[in-house]
C-alpha positions as a printed Julia matrix, in Angstrom:
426×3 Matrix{Float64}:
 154.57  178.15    4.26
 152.93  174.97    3.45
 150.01  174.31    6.61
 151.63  170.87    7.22
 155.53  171.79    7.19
 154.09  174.63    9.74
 152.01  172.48   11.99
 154.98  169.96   11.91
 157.32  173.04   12.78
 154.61  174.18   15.46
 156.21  172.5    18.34
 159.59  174.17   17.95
 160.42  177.51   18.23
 159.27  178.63   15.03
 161.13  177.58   11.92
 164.25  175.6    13.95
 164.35  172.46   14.58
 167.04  169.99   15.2
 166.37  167.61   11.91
 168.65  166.47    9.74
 169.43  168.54    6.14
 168.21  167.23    3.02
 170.79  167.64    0.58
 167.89  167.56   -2.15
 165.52  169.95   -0.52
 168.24  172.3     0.19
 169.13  172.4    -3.05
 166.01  172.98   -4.64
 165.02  175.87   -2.26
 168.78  177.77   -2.74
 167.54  177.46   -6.69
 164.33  178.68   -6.05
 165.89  181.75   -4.36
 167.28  182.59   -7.3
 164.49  182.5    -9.42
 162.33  184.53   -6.9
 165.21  187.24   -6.85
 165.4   186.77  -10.39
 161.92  188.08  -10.75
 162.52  191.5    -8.9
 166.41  192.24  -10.44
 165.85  192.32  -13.42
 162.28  191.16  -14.04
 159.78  193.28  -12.23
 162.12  196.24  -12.63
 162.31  195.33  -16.68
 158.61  194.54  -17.14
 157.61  198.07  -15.07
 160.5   200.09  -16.77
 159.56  199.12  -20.33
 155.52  200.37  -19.76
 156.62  204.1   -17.95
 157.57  206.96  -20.52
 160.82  207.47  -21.35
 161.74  210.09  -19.11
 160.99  207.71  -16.46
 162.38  204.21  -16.95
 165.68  205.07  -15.29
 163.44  205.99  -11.78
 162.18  203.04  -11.8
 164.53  200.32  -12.42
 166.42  202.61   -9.54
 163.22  201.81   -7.05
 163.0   198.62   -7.82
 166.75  198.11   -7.3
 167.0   200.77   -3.93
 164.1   198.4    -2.63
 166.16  195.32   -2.84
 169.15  196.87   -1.19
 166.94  198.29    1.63
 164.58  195.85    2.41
 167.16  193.06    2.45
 169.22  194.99    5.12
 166.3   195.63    7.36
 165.65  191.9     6.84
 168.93  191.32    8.92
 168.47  194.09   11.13
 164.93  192.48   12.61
 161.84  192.15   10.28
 162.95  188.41    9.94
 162.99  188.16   13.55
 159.51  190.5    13.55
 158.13  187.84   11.05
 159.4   184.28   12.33
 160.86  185.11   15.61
 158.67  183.65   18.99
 156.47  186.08   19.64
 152.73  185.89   19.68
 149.82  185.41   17.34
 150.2   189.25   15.24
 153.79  189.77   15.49
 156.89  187.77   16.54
 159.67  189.07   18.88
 163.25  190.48   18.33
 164.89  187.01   19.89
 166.44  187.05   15.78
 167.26  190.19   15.4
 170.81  189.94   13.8
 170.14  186.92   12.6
 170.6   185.68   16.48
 171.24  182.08   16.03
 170.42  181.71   12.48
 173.87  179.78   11.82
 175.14  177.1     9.65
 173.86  174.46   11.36
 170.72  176.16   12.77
 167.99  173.9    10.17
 164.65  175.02    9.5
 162.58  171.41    8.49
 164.93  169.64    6.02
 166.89  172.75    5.17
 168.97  175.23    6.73
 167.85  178.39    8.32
 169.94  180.53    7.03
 168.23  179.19    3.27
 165.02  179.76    4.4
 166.0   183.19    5.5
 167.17  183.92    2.52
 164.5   182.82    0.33
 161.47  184.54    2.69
 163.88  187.48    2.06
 162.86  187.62   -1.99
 159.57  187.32   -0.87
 159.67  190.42    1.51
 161.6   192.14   -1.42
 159.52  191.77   -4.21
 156.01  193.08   -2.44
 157.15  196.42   -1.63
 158.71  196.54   -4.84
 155.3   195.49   -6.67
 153.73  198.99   -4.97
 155.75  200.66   -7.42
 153.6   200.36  -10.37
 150.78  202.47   -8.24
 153.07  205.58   -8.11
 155.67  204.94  -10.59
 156.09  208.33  -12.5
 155.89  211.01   -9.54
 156.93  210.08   -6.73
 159.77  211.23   -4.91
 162.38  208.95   -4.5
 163.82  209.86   -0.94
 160.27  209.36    0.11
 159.69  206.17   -1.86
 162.3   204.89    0.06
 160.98  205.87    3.67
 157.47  204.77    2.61
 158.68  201.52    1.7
 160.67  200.96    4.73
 158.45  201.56    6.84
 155.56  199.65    5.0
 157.8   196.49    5.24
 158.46  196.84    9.17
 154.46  197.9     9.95
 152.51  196.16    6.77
 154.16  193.24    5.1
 156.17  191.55    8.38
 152.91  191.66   10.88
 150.57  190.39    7.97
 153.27  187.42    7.25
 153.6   186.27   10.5
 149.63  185.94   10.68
 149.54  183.8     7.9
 153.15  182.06    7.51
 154.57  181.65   11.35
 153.49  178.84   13.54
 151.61  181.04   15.8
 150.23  183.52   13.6
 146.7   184.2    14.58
 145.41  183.22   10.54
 147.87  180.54   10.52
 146.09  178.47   13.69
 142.65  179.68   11.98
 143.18  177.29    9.15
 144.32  180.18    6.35
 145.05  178.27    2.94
 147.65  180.63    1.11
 150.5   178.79   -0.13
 152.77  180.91   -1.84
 151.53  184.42   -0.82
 147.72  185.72   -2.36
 147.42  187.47    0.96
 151.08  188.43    2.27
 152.18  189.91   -2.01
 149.66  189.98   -4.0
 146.55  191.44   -1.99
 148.89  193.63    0.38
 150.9   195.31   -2.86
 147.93  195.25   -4.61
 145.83  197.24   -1.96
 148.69  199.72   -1.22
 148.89  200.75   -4.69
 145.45  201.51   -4.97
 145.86  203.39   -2.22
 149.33  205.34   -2.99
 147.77  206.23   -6.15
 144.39  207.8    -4.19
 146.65  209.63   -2.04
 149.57  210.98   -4.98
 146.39  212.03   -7.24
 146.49  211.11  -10.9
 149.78  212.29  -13.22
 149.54  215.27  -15.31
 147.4   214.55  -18.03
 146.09  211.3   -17.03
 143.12  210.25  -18.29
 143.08  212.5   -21.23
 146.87  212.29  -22.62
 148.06  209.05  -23.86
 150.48  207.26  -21.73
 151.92  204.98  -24.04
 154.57  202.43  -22.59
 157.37  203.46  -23.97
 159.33  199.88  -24.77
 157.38  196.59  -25.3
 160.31  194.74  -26.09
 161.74  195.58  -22.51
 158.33  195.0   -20.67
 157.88  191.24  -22.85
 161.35  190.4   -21.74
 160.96  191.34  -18.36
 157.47  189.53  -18.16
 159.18  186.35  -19.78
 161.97  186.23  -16.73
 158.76  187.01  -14.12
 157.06  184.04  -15.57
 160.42  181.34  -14.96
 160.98  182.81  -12.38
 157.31  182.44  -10.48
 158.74  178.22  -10.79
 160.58  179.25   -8.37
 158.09  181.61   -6.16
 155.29  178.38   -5.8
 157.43  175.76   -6.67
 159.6   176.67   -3.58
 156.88  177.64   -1.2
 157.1   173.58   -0.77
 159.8   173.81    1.12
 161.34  170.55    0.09
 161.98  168.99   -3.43
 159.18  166.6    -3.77
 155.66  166.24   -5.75
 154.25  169.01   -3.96
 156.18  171.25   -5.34
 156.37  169.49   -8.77
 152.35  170.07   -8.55
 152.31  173.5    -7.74
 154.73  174.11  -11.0
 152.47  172.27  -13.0
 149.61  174.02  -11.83
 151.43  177.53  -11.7
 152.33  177.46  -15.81
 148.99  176.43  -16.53
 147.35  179.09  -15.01
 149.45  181.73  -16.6
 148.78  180.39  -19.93
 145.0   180.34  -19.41
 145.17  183.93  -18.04
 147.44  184.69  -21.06
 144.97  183.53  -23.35
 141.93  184.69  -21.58
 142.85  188.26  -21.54
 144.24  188.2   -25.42
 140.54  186.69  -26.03
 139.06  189.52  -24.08
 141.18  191.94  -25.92
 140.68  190.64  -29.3
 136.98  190.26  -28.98
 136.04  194.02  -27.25
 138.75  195.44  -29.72
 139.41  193.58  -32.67
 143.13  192.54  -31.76
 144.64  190.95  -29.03
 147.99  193.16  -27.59
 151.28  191.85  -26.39
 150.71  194.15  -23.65
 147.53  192.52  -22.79
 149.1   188.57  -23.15
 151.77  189.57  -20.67
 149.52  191.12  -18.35
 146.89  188.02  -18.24
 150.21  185.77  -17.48
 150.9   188.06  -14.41
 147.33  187.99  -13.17
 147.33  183.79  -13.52
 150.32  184.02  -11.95
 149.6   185.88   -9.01
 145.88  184.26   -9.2
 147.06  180.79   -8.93
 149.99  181.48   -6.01
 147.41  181.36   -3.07
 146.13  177.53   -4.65
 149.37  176.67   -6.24
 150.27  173.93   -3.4
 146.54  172.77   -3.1
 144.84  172.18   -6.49
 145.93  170.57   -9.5
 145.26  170.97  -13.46
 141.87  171.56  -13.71
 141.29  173.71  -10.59
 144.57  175.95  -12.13
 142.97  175.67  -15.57
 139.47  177.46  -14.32
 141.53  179.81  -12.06
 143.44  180.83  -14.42
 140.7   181.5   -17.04
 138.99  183.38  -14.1
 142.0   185.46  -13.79
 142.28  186.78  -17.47
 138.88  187.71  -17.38
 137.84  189.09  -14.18
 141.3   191.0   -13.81
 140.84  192.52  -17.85
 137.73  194.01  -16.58
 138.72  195.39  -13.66
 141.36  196.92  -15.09
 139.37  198.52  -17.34
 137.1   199.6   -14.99
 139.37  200.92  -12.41
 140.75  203.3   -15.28
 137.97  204.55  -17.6
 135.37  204.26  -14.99
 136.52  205.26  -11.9
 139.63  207.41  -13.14
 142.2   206.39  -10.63
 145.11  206.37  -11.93
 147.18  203.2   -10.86
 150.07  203.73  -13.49
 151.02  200.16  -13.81
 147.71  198.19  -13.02
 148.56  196.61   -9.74
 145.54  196.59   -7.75
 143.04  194.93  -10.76
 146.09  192.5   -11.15
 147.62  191.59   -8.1
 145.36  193.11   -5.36
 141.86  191.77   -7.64
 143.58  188.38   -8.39
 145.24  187.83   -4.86
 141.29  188.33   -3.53
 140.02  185.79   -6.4
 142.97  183.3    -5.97
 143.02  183.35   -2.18
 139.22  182.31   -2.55
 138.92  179.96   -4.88
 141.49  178.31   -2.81
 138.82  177.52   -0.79
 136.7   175.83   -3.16
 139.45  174.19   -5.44
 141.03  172.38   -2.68
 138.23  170.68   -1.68
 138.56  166.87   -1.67
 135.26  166.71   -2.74
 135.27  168.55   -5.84
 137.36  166.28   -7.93
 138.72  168.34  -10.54
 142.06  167.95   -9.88
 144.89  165.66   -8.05
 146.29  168.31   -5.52
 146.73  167.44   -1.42
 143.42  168.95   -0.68
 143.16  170.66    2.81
 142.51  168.09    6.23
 140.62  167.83    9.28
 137.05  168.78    9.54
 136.93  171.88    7.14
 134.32  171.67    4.69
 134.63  173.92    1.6
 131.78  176.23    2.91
 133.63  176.32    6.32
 137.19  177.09    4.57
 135.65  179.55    2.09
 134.44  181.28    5.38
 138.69  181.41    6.52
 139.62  182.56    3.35
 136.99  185.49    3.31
 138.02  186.36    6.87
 142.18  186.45    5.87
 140.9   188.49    2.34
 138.8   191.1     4.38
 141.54  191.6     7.27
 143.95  192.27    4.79
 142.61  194.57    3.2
 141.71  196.57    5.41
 144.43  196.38    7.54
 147.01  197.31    4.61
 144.75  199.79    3.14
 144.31  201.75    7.08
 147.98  201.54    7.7
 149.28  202.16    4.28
 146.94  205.46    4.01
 148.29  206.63    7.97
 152.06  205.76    6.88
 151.53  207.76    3.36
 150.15  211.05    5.1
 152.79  210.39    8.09
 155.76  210.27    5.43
 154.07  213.83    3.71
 154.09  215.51    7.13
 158.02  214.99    7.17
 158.3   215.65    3.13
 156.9   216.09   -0.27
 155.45  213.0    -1.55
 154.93  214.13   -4.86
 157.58  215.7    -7.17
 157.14  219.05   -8.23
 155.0   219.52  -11.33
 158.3   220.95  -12.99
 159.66  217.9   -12.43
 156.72  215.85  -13.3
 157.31  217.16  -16.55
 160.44  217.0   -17.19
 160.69  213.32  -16.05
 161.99  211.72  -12.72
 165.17  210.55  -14.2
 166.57  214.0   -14.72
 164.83  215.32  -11.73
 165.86  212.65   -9.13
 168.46  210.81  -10.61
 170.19  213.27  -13.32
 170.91  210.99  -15.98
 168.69  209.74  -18.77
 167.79  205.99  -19.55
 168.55  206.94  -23.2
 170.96  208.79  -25.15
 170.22  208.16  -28.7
């Protein structure tokens, strides 16, 4: 993912290369697998379960869980090869379909294939799963799964291999997006917005209260999203070294600053800053900072990160009261509004010239006007690529079945309806 591991990797077919492992960098990217599963099973699914009602937490611990399952065995079947296969510059072939020669001793740089596989595949896993929180409380699950199967395959693996593969048509344009503002954050970010257009608002939303219904569980699960985001920068490095060491630095910072912006925010507008609100400026420095997170150091990540907490606190804000669209868990004015911010103030905080920091800066004759021009050309193709083909795939998978659970249902809560069992028994 990093522009120079890819340009080094450009005259090879793809991601293998005959090199010899590094012991260290494998090492370091199997760990940072971990962490980046970590933050789907059990984080995401823990910090979205804890702020649904109730009758709903079961539903969606079970998405976020069916995703995983899913997604990772369409990984195998060909959206790795779709993504990182030879192919052209907006999608790759099928020549890895089956993992074709993705062996033990295939290598990828200093690692092995089969780990970089692997850890791309917690990458494809978590975005879908991020949608989620647009239509978490009534959607159907049998069509939750076909959506998100088919978003992964026509969505997430052609806008990937733009950005991440060697040949990818963003990649060659000189894209900076380390870790993933445009391939996770704006991409899940966009489709929720749109999912939760298309569902319509849940019954009673804006004018009953839709408290989340356990803090402790959403705190928890925001605490494991935060360790494990070490591992979703950190090992976007692709090799144990000092860019990755930056781009943790740089990554925790952020999230405090958005942490603390937002709690400012909150405390100033309503006399009391939330939990809800500290864990939810983390996420948006977190997912603010991943675009910049291998190019900028402290004091860019400090600014972003400040940026973050505020602009994302307002937009949330505004998305809800203003426009009334009903995003249950906030992922477009987190994610989708600081994936945009991040992925553009990568432009200007990477710039050798600005001096606020002591990242790798970008090379060759890009000035920051002329990258800020890249990274608002990646930003406005993906949106409006995920936001046509998301809209097209949502009224394709209602022509087949309901999207929407019955308002029966609806009321009597999606674990009963789709899963019969309760999250609680008290």
């Amino acid at each position: 993912m990093k522009r120079w591991i890819g340009a080094a990797l450009a005259a090879c077919p793809f991601v293998v290369c005959a090199q010899e492992v590094n012991t260290g960098d494998s090492a370091w990217i199997l760990t940072s697998t971990a962490l980046v599963l970590f933050m789907t099973l059990p984080g995401l699914a823990l910090f979205y379960g804890g702020l649904v009602r109730t009758k709903n937490v079961l539903s969606v611990l079970m998405q976020c869980f069916a995703i995983t399952c899913v997604v990772s065995l369409l990984w195998l079947v060909f959206v790795y090869s779709l993504v990182f296969g030879a192919g052209g510059p907006f999608i790759g072939g099928l020549d890895k379909a089956f993992f074709a020669g993705v062996e033990e001793g295939s290598v990828s740089g200093t690692i092995p294939e089969t780990a970089f596989a692997m850890f791309q595949l917690t990458f494809a896993v978590i975005t879908p799963a991020l949608v989620v929180g647009g239509f978490a409380e009534r959607m159907r699950f049998s069509s939750m799964l076909l959506f998100s199967s088919l978003w992964v395959v026509l969505v997430y693996a052609p806008i990937c291999h733009w950005v991440w593969a060697s040949d990818g048509w963003l990649f060659k344009l000189g894209l900076l997006d380390f870790a993933g503002g445009t391939v996770v954050h704006i991409t899940a970010g966009v489709a929720s917005l749109v999912a939760a257009i298309t569902l319509g608002k849940r019954q009673g939303f804006p004018q009953t209260p839709m408290m989340p219904h356990n803090m402790t569980m959403t705190v928890t699960g925001a605490a494991m999203l935060w360790v494990g985001w070490f591992g979703f920068n950190g090992g976007s490095a692709l090799a144990a070294n000092g860019n990755a060491a930056m781009a943790i630095l740089v990554t925790h910072l952020s999230a405090a600053a958005g942490a603390s912006a937002w709690a400012v925010m909150e405390w100033v507008r309503y006399g009391k800053p939330s939990a809800l609100g500290t864990v939810t400026g983390m996420v948006a420095g977190l997912g603010t900072i991943t675009p910049a997170s291998g190019y900028v150091g402290p004091g860019g990540a400090l600014v972003i990160g400040l940026l973050a907490g505020v602009i994302c606190f307002n937009a949330t804000n505004f998305l809800k009261r203003t426009l009334r669209i009903d995003d249950s868990l906030d992922v477009f004015p987190v994610h989708g509004v600081g994936g945009i911010l991040g992925t553009l103030l990568a432009g200007v905080f990477a710039s050798n010239a600005l001096g606020l920091f002591s990242g790798q800066g970008y090379s060759g004759e890009a000035t920051m006007g002329s990258q800020m021009g890249v990274q608002a050309i990646g930003v406005a193709v993906t949106v409006a690529y995920t936001a046509v083909v998301t809209w097209i795939l949502l009224k394709a998978v209602g022509a087949m079945m309901a999207l929407r659970v019955s308002a029966e249902a609806e009321s009597a809560g999606l674990d009963t309806a789709e899963h019969n069992e309760r999250g609680y028994d008290l």
